[in-house]
C-alpha positions as a Markdown table, in Angstrom:
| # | Residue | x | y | z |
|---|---|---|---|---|
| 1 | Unk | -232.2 | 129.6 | 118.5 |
| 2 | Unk | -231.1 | 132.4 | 120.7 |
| 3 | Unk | -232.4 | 133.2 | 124.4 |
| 4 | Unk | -230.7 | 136.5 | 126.1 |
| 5 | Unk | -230.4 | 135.5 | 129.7 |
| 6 | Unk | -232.3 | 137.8 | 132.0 |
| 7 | Unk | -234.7 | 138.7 | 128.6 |
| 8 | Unk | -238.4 | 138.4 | 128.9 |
| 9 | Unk | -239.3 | 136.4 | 125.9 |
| 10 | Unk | -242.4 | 138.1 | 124.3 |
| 11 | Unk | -246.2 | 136.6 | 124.8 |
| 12 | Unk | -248.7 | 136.4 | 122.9 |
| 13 | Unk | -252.5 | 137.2 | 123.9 |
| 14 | Unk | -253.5 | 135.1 | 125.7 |
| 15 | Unk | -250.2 | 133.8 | 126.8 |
| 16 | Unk | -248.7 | 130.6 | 125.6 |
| 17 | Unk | -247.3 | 128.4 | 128.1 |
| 18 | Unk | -243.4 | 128.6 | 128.9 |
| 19 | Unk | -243.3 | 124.8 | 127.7 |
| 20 | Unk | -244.1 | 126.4 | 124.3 |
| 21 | Unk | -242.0 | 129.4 | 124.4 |
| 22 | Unk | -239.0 | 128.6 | 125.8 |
| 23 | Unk | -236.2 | 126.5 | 124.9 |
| 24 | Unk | -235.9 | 122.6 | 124.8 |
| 25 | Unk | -233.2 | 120.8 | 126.2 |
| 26 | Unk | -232.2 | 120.8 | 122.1 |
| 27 | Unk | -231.6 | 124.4 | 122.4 |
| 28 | Unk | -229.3 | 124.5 | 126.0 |
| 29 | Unk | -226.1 | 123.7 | 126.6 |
| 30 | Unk | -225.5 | 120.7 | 128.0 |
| 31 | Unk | -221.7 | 121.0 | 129.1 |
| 32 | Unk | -219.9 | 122.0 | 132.0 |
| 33 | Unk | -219.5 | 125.6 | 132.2 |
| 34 | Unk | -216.8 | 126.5 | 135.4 |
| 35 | Unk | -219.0 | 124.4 | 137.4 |
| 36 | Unk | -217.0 | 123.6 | 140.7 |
| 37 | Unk | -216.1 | 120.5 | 142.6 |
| 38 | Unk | -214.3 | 117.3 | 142.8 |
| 39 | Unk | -214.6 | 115.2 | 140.0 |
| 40 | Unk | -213.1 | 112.0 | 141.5 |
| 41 | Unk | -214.1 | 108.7 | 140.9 |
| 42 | Unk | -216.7 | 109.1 | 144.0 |
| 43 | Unk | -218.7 | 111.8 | 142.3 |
| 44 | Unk | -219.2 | 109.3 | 139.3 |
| 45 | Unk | -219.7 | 106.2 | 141.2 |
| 46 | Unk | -221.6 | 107.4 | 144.3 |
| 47 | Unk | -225.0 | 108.5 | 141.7 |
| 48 | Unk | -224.6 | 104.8 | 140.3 |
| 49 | Unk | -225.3 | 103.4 | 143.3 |
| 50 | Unk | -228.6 | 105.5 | 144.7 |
| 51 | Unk | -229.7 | 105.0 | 140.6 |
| 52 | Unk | -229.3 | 100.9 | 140.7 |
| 53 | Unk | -230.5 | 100.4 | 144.8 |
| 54 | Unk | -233.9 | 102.9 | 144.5 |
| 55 | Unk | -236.7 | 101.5 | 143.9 |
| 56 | Unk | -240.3 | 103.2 | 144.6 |
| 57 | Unk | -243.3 | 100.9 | 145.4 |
| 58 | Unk | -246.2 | 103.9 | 144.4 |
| 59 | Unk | -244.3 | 104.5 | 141.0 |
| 60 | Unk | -243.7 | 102.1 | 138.1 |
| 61 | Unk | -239.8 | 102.2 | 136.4 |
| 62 | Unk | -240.8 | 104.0 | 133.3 |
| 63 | Unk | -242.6 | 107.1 | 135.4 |
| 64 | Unk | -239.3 | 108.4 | 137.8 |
| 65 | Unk | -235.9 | 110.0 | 136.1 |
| 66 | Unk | -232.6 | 110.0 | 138.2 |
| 67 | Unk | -230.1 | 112.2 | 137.1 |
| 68 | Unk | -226.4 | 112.9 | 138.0 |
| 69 | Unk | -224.5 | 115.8 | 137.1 |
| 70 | Unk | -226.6 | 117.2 | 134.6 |
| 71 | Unk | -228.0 | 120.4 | 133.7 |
| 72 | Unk | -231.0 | 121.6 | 135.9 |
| 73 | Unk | -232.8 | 124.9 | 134.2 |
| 74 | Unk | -234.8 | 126.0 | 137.0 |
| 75 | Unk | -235.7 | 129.4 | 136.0 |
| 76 | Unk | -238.4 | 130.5 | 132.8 |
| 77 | Unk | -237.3 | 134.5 | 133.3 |
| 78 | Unk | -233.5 | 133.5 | 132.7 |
| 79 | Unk | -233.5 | 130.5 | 130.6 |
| 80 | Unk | -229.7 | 130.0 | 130.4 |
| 81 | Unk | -229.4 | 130.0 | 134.1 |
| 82 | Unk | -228.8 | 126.1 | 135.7 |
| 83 | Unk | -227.3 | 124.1 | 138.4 |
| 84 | Unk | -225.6 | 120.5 | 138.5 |
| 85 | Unk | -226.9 | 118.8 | 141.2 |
| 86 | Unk | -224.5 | 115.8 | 142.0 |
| 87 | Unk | -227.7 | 113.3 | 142.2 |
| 88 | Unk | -231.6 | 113.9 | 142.0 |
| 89 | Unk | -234.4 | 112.0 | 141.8 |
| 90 | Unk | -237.9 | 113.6 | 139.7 |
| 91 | Unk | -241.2 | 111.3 | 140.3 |
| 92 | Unk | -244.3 | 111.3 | 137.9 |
| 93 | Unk | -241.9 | 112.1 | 135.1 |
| 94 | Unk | -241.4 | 109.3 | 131.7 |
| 95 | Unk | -237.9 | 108.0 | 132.2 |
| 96 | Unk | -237.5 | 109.4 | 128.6 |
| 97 | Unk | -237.6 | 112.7 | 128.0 |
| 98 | Unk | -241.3 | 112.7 | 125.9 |
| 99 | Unk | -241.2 | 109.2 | 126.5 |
| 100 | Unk | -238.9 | 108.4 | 123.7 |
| 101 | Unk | -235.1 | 110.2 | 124.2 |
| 102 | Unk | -232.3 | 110.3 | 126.6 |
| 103 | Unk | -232.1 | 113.8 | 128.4 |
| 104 | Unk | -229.2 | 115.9 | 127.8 |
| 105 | Unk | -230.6 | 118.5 | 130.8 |
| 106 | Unk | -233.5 | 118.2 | 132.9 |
| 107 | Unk | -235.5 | 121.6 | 131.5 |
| 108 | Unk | -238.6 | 122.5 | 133.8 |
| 109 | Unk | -240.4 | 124.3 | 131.8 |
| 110 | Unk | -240.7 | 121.2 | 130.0 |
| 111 | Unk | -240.8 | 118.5 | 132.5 |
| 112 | Unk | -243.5 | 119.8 | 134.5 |
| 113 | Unk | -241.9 | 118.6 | 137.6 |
| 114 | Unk | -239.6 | 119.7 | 139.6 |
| 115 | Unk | -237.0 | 117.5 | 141.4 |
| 116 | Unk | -238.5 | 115.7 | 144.4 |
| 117 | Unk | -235.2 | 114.6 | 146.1 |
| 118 | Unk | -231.8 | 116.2 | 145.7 |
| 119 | Unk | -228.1 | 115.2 | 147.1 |
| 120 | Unk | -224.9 | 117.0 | 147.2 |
| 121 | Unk | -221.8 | 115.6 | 147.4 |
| 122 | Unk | -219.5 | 117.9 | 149.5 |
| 123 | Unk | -216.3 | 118.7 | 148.0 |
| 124 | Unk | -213.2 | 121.3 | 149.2 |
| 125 | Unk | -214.9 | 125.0 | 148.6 |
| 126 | Unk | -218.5 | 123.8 | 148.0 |
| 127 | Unk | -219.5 | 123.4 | 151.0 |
| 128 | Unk | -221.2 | 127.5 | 151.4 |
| 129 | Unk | -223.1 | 127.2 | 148.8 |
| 130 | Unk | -224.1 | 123.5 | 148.9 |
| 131 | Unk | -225.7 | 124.1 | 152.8 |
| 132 | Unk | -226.2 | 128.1 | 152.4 |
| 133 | Unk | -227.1 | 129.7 | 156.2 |
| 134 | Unk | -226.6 | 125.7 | 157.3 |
| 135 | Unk | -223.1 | 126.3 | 156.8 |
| 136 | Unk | -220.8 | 126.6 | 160.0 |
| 137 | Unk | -217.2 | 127.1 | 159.8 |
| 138 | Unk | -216.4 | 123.4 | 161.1 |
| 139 | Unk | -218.7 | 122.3 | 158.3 |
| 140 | Unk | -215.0 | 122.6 | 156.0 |
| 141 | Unk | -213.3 | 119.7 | 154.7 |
| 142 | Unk | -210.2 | 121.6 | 153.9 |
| 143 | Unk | -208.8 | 124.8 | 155.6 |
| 144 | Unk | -209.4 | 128.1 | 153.5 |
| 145 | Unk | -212.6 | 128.2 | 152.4 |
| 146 | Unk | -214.3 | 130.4 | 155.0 |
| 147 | Unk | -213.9 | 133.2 | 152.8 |
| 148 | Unk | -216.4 | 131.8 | 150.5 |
| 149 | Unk | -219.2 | 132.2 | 153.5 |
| 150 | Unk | -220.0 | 135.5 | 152.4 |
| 151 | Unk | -220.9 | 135.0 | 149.1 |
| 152 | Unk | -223.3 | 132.0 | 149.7 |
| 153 | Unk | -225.3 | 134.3 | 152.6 |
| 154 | Unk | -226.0 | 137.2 | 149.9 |
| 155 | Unk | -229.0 | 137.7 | 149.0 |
| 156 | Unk | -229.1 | 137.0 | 145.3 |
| 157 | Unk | -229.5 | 139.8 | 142.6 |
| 158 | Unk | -231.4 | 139.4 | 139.8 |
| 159 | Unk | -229.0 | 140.1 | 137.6 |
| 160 | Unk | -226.5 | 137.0 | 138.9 |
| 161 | Unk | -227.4 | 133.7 | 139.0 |
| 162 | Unk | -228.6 | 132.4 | 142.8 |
| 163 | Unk | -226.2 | 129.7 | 144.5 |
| 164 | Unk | -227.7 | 126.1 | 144.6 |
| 165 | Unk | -229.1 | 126.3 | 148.4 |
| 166 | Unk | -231.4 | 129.0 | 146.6 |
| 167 | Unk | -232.5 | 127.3 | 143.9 |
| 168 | Unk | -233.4 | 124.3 | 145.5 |
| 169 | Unk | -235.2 | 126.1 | 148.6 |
| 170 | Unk | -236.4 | 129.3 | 146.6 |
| 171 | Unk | -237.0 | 128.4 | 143.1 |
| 172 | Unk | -237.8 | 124.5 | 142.9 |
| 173 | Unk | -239.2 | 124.0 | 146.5 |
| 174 | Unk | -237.5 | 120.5 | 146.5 |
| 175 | Unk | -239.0 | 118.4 | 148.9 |
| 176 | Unk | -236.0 | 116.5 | 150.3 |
| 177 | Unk | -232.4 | 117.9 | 150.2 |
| 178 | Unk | -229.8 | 115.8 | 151.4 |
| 179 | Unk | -225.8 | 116.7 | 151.7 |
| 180 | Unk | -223.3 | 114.0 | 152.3 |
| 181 | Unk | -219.3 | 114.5 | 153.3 |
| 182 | Unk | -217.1 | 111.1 | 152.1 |
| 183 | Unk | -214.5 | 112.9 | 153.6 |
| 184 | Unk | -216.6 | 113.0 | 157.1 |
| 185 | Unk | -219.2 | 110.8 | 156.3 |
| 186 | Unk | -221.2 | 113.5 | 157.6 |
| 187 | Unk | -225.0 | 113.4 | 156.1 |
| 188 | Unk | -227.7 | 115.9 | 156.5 |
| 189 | Unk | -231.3 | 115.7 | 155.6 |
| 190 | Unk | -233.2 | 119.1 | 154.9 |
| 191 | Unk | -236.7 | 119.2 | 154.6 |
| 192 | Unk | -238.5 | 121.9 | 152.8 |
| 193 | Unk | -241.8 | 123.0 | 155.0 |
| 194 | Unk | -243.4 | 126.4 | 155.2 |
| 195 | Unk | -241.4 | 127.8 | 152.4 |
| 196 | Unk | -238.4 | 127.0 | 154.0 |
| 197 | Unk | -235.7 | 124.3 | 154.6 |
| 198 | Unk | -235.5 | 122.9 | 158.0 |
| 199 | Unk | -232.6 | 120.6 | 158.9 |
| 200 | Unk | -234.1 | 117.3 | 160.5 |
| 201 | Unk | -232.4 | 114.9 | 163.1 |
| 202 | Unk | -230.8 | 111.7 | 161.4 |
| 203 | Unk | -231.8 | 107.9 | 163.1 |
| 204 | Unk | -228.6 | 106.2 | 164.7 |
| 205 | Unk | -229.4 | 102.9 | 162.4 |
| 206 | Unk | -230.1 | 102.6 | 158.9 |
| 207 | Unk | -232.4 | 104.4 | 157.7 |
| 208 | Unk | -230.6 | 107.4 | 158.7 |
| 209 | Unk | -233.7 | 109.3 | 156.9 |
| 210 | Unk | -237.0 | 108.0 | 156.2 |
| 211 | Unk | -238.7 | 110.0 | 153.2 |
| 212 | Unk | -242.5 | 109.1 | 154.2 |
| 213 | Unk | -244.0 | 110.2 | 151.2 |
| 214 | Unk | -241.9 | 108.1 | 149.0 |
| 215 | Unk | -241.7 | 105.3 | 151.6 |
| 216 | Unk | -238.3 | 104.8 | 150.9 |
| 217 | Unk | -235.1 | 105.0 | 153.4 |
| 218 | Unk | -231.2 | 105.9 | 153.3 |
| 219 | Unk | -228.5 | 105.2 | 154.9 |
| 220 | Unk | -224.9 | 104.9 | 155.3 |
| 221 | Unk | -223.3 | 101.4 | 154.0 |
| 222 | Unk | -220.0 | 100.0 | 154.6 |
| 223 | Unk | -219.0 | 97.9 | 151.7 |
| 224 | Unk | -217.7 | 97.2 | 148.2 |
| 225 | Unk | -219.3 | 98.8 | 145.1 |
| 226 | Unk | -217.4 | 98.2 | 141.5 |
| 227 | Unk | -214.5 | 96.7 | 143.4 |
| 228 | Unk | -214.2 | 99.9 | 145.7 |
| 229 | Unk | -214.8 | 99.4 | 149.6 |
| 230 | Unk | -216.1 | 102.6 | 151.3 |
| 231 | Unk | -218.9 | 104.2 | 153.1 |
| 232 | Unk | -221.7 | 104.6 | 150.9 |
| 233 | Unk | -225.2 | 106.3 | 150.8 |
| 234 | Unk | -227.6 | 103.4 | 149.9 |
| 235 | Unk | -231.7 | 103.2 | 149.7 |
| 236 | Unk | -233.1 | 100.7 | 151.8 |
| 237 | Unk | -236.3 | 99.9 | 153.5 |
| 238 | Unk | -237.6 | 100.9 | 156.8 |
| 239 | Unk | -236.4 | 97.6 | 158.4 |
| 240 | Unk | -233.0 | 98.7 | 157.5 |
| 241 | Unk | -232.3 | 96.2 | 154.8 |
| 242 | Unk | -230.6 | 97.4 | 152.1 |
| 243 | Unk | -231.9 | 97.1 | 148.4 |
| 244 | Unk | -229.6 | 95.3 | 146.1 |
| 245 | Unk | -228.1 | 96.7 | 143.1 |
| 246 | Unk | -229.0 | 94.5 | 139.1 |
| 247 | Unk | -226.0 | 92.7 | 139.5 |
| 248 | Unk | -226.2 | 91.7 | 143.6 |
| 249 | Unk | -230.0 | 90.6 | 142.3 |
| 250 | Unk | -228.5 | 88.7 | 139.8 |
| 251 | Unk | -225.5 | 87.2 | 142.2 |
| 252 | Unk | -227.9 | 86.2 | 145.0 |
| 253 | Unk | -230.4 | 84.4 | 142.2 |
| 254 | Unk | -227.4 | 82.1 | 141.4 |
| 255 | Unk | -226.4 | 81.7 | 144.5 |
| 256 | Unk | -230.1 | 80.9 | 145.5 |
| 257 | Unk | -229.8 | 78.2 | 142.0 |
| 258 | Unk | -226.4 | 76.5 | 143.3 |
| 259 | Unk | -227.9 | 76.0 | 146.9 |
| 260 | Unk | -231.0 | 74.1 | 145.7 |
| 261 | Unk | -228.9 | 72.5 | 142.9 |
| 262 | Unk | -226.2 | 71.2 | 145.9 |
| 263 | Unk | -229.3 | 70.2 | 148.3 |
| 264 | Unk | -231.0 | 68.1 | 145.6 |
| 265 | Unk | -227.6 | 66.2 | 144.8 |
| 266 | Unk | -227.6 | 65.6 | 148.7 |
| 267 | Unk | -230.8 | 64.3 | 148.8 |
| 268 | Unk | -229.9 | 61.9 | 145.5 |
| 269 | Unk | -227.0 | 61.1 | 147.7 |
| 270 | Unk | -228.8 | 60.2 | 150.4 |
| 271 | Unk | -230.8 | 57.6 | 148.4 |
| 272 | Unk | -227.6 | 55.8 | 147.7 |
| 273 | Unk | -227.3 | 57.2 | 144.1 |
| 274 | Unk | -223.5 | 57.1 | 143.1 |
| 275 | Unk | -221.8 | 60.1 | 142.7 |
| 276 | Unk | -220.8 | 60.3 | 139.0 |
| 277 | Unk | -224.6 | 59.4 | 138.5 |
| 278 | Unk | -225.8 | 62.6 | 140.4 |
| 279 | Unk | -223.3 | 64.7 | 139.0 |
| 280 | Unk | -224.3 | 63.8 | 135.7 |
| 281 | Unk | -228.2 | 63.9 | 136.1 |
| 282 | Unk | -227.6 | 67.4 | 138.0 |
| 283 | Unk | -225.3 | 68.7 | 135.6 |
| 284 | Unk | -222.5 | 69.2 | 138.3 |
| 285 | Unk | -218.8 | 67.9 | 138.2 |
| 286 | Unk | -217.7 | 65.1 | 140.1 |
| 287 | Unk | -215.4 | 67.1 | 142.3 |
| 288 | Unk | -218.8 | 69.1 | 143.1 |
| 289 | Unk | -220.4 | 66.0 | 144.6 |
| 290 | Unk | -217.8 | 64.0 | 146.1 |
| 291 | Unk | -217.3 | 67.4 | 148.2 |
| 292 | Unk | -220.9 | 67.3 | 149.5 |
């Protein structure tokens, strides 16, 4: 199958729907073609995180896709045109794609749903085009990159692809657009109203940004994720506190286990039960008890 970006793909009378006429994520490419950015060990475990901490009380599991670095085809009059947004979130969607198959690209046209939340991750040079007319000169991580200014502020063409500011603001009207800077721990929350994005003032404490329609929070977290202590964005609730990750569910549940376990050989203890007895009706070494 062959799609000519920038071609109008033929309709029929009366027209068929885009979903009908356009290509499937089958058809696209899936792989990285001279995308920029950073692709350190952040950029891979950063996604994991806001994947295994969100959780969204209006919608079940199986009806919200997150997605990390993979193809976004945004556009039904070029079809080959995309963007790779670092993490975003798309509600009232089947995990699946159709319910039954991992997505190789998130494909519009076919979804029916655009993205609801999007984050960036800033990296050296991306900065331009990741916060468009937001961007200011002191917004660089590195020195050199002002040059890129200009090209991000263009209007686009419809011959070239738009930069990602565009897309998200123009094309998919993405509700919540977030930016975050590891290397300044810098985060920015821009909200799309009246057709266009407006930069909103962060909270001092966690939740640095409330989303109210999703009634869900973020905020920066200092701590260890797969063995590597930084500063973190992480979903949490409007009290503050954070949501745990499978695995911190799972380590606080046997935590919770061995605590009951060592109060009920206490309270054996207490009774004048001997030791070896306790640990052996409790299933607990000796060593365990005789420290209690």
């Amino acid at each position: 199958m062959s799609f000519t970006t920038g071609h109008a793909v033929p309709q029929a009378e009366p027209p068929r729907p885009p979903r009908e006429t356009l290509p499937t994520m089958y058809d696209l490419p899936s792989e990285v073609i001279g995308e920029p950015g950073l692709p350190d060990e952040f950029h891979d475990l950063q996604p994991q995180l806001l994947s295994r901490t969100l959780s969204l009380a209006d919608y079940p599991r199986d009806q919200w896709f997150t997605g990390a670095d993979l193809n976004l085809y945004y556009d039904v009059h070029h079809p080959l045109w995309y963007k790779r947004p670092d993490w975003f979130l798309a509600v009232g969607v089947p995990r699946l794609y159709a319910g039954q198959d991992f997505r190789r690209s998130y494909v519009t046209w076919q979804e029916g749903r655009n993205p609801h939340v999007v984050i960036e991750f800033l990296s050296p040079g991306t900065e331009p085009e990741d916060l468009g007319r937001f961007y200011r000169a002191e917004d660089a991580i590195e020195a050199g990159v002002e040059a890129a200014t200009s090209l991000s502020s263009q209007p686009y063409r419809d011959t070239s692809p738009p930069t990602k500011f565009q897309v998200y603001e123009q094309y998919l009207r993405v509700p919540h657009y977030l930016t975050y800077s590891r290397q300044t721990r810098q985060l920015r929350y821009f909200q799309w109203a009246g057709g266009r994005y407006r930069e909103q003032p962060l909270n001092p404490t966690p939740p640095q940004v409330w989303l109210e329609d999703l009634q869900i929070g973020l905020g920066l977290w200092e701590g260890v994720f797969e063995g590597v202590s930084s500063c973190w964005l992480r979903w949490c609730g409007a009290d503050g506190n954070w949501y745990l990750t499978d695995t911190e569910r799972e380590q606080q549940e046997k935590e919770r286990a061995q605590a009951q376990l060592l109060q009920a050989a206490r309270n054996l203890l207490a009774t004048g039960m001997p030791p070896a007895q306790v640990a052996e009706l409790l299933g607990l070494s000796t060593e365990q008890v005789n420290q209690l």
